[in-house]
N, C-alpha and C positions, 0 to 999 in steps of 0.2 A: 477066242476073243472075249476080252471083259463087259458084261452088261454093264452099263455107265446107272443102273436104275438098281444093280444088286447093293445089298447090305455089304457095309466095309468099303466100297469102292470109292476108290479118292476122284472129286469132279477132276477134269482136265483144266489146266492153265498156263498159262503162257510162259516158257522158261526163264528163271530170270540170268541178266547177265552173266557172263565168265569173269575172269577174274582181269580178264585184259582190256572191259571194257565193251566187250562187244556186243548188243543186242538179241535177245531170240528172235527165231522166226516170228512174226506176226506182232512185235511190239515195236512200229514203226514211228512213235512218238520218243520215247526211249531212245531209240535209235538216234535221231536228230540230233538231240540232245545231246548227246555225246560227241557226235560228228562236228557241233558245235562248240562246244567245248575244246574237243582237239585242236579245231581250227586255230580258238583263240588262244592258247596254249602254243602253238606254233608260230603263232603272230608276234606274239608277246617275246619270246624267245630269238626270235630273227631281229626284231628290236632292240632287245639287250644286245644283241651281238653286236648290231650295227652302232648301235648308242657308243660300245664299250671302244670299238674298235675307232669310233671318230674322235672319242676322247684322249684315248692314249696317243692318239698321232698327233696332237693338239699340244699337249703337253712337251713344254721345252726343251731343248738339252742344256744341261745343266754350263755354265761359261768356265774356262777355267780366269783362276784369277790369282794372280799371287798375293802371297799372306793370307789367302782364303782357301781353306778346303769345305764341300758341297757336298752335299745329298739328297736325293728326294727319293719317295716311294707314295705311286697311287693303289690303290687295293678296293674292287668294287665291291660293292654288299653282297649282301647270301643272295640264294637266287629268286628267290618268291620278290624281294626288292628290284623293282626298276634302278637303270643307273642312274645316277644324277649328277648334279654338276660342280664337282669340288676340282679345283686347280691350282697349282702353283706357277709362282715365275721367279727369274733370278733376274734379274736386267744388269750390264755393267755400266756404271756412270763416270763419268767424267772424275779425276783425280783421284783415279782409284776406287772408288766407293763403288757399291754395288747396292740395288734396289731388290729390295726381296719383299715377294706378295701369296696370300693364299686366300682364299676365298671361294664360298659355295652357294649357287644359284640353286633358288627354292623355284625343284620342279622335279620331273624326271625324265629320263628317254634322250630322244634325238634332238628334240626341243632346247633343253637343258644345256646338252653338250653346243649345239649353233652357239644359243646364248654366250654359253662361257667364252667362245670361240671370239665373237664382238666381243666381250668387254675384257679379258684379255688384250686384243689388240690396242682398246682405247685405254689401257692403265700403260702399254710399253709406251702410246704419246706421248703422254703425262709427264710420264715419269722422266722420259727424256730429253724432257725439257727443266729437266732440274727445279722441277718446284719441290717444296717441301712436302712431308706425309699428309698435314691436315688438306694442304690444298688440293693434294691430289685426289684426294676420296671427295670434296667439295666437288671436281669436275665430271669425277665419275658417276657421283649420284644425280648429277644432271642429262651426265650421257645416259642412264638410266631411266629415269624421265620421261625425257626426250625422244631420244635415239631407240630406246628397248619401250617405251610405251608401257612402263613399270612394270613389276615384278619383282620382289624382293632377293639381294643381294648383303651376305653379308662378307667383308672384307677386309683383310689385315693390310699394311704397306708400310714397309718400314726401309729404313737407308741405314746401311751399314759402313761406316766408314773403320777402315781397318789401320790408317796411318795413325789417327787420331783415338782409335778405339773405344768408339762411340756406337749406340743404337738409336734409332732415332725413329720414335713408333706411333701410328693414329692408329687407329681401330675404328670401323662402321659395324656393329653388332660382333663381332667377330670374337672368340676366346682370344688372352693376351698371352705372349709369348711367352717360355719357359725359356730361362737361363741356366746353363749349369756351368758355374765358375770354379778350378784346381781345389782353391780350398774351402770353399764353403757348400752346403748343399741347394739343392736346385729349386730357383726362386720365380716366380712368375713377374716379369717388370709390368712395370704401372705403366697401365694403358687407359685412359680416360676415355668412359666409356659415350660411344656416339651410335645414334641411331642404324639404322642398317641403310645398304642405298635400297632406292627406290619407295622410303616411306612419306618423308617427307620434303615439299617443295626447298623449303629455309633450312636445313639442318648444321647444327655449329659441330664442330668436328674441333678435338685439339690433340697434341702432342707430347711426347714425354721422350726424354734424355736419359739416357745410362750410358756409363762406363763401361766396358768389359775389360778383363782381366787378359794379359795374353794365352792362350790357349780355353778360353773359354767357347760355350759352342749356345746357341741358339734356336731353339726349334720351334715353329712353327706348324700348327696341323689346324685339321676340320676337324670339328664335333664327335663326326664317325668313332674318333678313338677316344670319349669322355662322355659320351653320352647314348643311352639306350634306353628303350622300354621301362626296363627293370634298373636303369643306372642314373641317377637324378645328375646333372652337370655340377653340384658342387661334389660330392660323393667323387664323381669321374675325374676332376680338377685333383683334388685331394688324392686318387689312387695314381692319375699320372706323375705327380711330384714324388710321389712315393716308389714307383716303378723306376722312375730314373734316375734315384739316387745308385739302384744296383746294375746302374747301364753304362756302356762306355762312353766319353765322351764324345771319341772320334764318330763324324759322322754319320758313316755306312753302319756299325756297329750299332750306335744306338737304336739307327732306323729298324735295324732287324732285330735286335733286341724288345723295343716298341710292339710292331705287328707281332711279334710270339706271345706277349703279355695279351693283347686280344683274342690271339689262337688259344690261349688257355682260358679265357673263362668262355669260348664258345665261339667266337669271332663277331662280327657286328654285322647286323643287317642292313645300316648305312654304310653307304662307300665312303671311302677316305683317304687325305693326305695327311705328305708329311715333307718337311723340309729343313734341312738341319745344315749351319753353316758354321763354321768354327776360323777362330782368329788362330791364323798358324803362322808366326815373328818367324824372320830368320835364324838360322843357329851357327854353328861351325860353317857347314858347307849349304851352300845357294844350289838349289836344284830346281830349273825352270822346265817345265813341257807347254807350249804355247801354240796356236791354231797359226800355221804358216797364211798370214794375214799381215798387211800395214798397221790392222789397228791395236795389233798386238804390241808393234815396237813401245808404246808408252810405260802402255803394265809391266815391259823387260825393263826398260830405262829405270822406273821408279824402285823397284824390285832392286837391283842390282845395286843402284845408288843408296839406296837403304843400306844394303849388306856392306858395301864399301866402307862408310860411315861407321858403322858397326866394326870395322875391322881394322881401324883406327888409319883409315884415309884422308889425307887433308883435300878440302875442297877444291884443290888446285889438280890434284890426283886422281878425284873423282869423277872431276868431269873430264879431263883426260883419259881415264879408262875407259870412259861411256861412253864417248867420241867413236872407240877402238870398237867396243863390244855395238855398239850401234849400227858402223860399217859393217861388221861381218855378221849382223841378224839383218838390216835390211838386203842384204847380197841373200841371204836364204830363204828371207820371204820372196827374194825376187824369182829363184830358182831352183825351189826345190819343189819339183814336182806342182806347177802351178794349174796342173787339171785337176788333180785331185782336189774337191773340196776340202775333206780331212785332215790332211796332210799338217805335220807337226813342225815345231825345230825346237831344240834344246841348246837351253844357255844353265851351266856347270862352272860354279864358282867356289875356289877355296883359297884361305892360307898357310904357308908352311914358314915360318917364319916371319921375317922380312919379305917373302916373295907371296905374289898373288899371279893364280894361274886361272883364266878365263878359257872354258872351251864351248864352243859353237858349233853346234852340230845338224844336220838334215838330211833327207831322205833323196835330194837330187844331188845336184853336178853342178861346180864352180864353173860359169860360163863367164869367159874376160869377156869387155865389151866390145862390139862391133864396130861402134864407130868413135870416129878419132876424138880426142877433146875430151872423153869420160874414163872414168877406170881409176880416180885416183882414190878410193877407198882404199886399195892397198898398199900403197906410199903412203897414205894416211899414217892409218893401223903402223905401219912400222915403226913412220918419227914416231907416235905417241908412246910406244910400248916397246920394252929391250930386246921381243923377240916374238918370232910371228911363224907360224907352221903351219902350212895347209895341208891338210891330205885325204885329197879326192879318193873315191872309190866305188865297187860296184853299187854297194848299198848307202852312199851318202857321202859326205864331204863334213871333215871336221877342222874345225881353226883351231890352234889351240896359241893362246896371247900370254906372255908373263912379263911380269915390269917388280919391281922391287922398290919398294917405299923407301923414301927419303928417310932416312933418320930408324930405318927399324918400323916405320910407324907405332902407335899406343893402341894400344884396347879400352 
């Protein structure tokens, strides 16, 4: 045994921690300390998850829409960051147009996500009531106000109309959209800029108009991917117009292209979106996939009617065919598998000369009607078009209609 009183002898003390944290014997301050720590560690943790997991379910699915192809991608921060509240939305509007929003609520956690969750729902009101981008953000930042008892929000909203090929953008604090048009390089449209909601009671919000190009694409993101610590927001502005000249335009493409450019210089500690929408004209051949839905038939009609036009249909022709192709897609939304939510039908359009060949296709069974006096969709379909083929089967039922233009028709 050591005298504790001999020369050389080290006094005794308390061990200190292991490497995994755990306390020695008899240093029961310490101890807490860390148990405490853990805990909040553990807390914080089960937060983010729940945070992360309320947001992503939150988050829309994307609409399909013809002449429009869609993207989005959300990516939360590193993990020492809480998650916060950035979100997108796509809304379909009336005559085609579509409503597209992003916007990120200053906060973090579960909080954050609720939040987004209400003012989300109160911009698809809005919006679908077809008021213009200033006005909607005017309503918003009162629902803000009002409704959320302030908090700062900032928010993008803009209407895309794709017949007309138009953008149509307010901004409330929000960065402005990035354009990338076929042939020129990728330009930020003029967004005059307005307060954020929830600053101020009176805030004047205004608008701005662009063109786009056909096949141009439009993106939309949160700060997350232009601004950091170490990255000042014109710096991040200035690197994402530069990143996306060597991106692709197609939607999904660019998106992933984007989030790799933040995976290379480190990734961002802010969470973030993205949402990229591209004007896609008809070309040779119409290729529709559409949500076996009534309110799909319009997006078909316009769609089709377009391509018709485009394939040197006379207006007499046109709606003649759309009469035919109308019948045999409202007959698919009626019947093709109408439990499934999901469930598709596809409208296939081309021409080979003088002839144009429409096919209609879905996932159920042509069921003739039950009672007497209905069913003339397909005596319709017949007078209207020279020839009409149905053919049921296990996996679907497809119409396939062809009629021959007057005259050859012109291109």
């Amino acid at each position: 045994m050591v005298d504790p009183e001999a020369e050389g002898a080290a006094p005794e003390r308390a061990a200190p921690p292991d490497e995994l944290g755990e306390p020695a014997e008899g240093d029961p301050i310490l101890g807490a300390t860390i148990d405490a720590l853990k805990r909040a560690a553990h807390g914080v943790e089960i937060e983010r998850e729940v945070a992360e997991t309320l947001q992503r379910s939150l988050l829309p699915k994307l609409p399909a829409i013809p002449g429009l192809q869609l993207a989005a991608r959300y990516r939360p921060g590193s993990a020492e960051t809480r998650i916060g509240g950035d979100w997108y939305d796509a809304i379909p509007l009336r005559g085609g147009k579509v409503g597209i929003a992003i916007g990120d609520v200053v906060g973090r956690g579960v909080e954050a996500a609720a939040r987004m969750a209400h003012l989300q729902s109160a911009l698809r009101a809005y919006a679908l009531e077809a008021l213009r981008p200033e006005l909607v953000l005017e309503r918003m930042n009162s629902f803000v106000l009002e409704g959320e008892k302030g908090g700062m929000v900032t928010l993008l909203y803009a209407i895309v109309d794709p017949d007309a090929s138009t953008l149509q953008v307010a901004t409330a604090g929000h960065p402005p959209p990035l354009v990338l048009r076929p042939e020129d390089g990728p330009t930020f449209a003029e967004a005059p800029a307005g307060s954020p909601l929830g600053v101020n009671r009176f805030p004047s919000y205004a608008e701005s108009m662009a063109t786009l190009d056909p096949w141009s694409t439009v993106l939309l993101y949160t700060d997350g991917l232009v601004e950091a610590p170490d990255l000042p927001l014109g710096e991040g502005l200035d690197g994402l117009r530069s990143a996306a000249e060597d991106c692709p335009p197609e939607p999904e493409g660019l998106c992933r292209a984007l989030l790799a450019t933040v995976d290379s210089r480190g990734g961002s500690r802010d969470d973030l979106a993205l949402l990229a929408i591209q004007l896609t004209p008809p070309g040779e051949v119409l290729s529709l996939a559409l949500p076996a839905k009534p309110s799909s038939l319009a997006s078909m009609r316009r769609a089709v009617a377009q391509w018709l036009r485009l394939s040197g249909a006379s207006e007499a022709e046109v709606y003649e065919m759309l009469v035919a192709c109308g019948e045999a897609s409202a007959n698919a939304v009626a019947h093709a598998h109408s439990a499934i939510s999901d469930s598709q039908f596809e409208v296939r359009a081309e021409r080979d000369g003088p002839q144009i060949q429409i096919v209609v296709s879905d996932g159920g069974s042509w069921r003739p009607p039950a009672e007497q006096g209905r069913g003339r969709g397909l005596p319709l379909m017949r007078e209207l078009m020279d020839e009409v083929k149905i053919e049921p089967g296990a996996e679907g039922t497809t119409v396939t209609m062809r009629r021959r233009l007057r005259e050859g028709g012109e291109r």
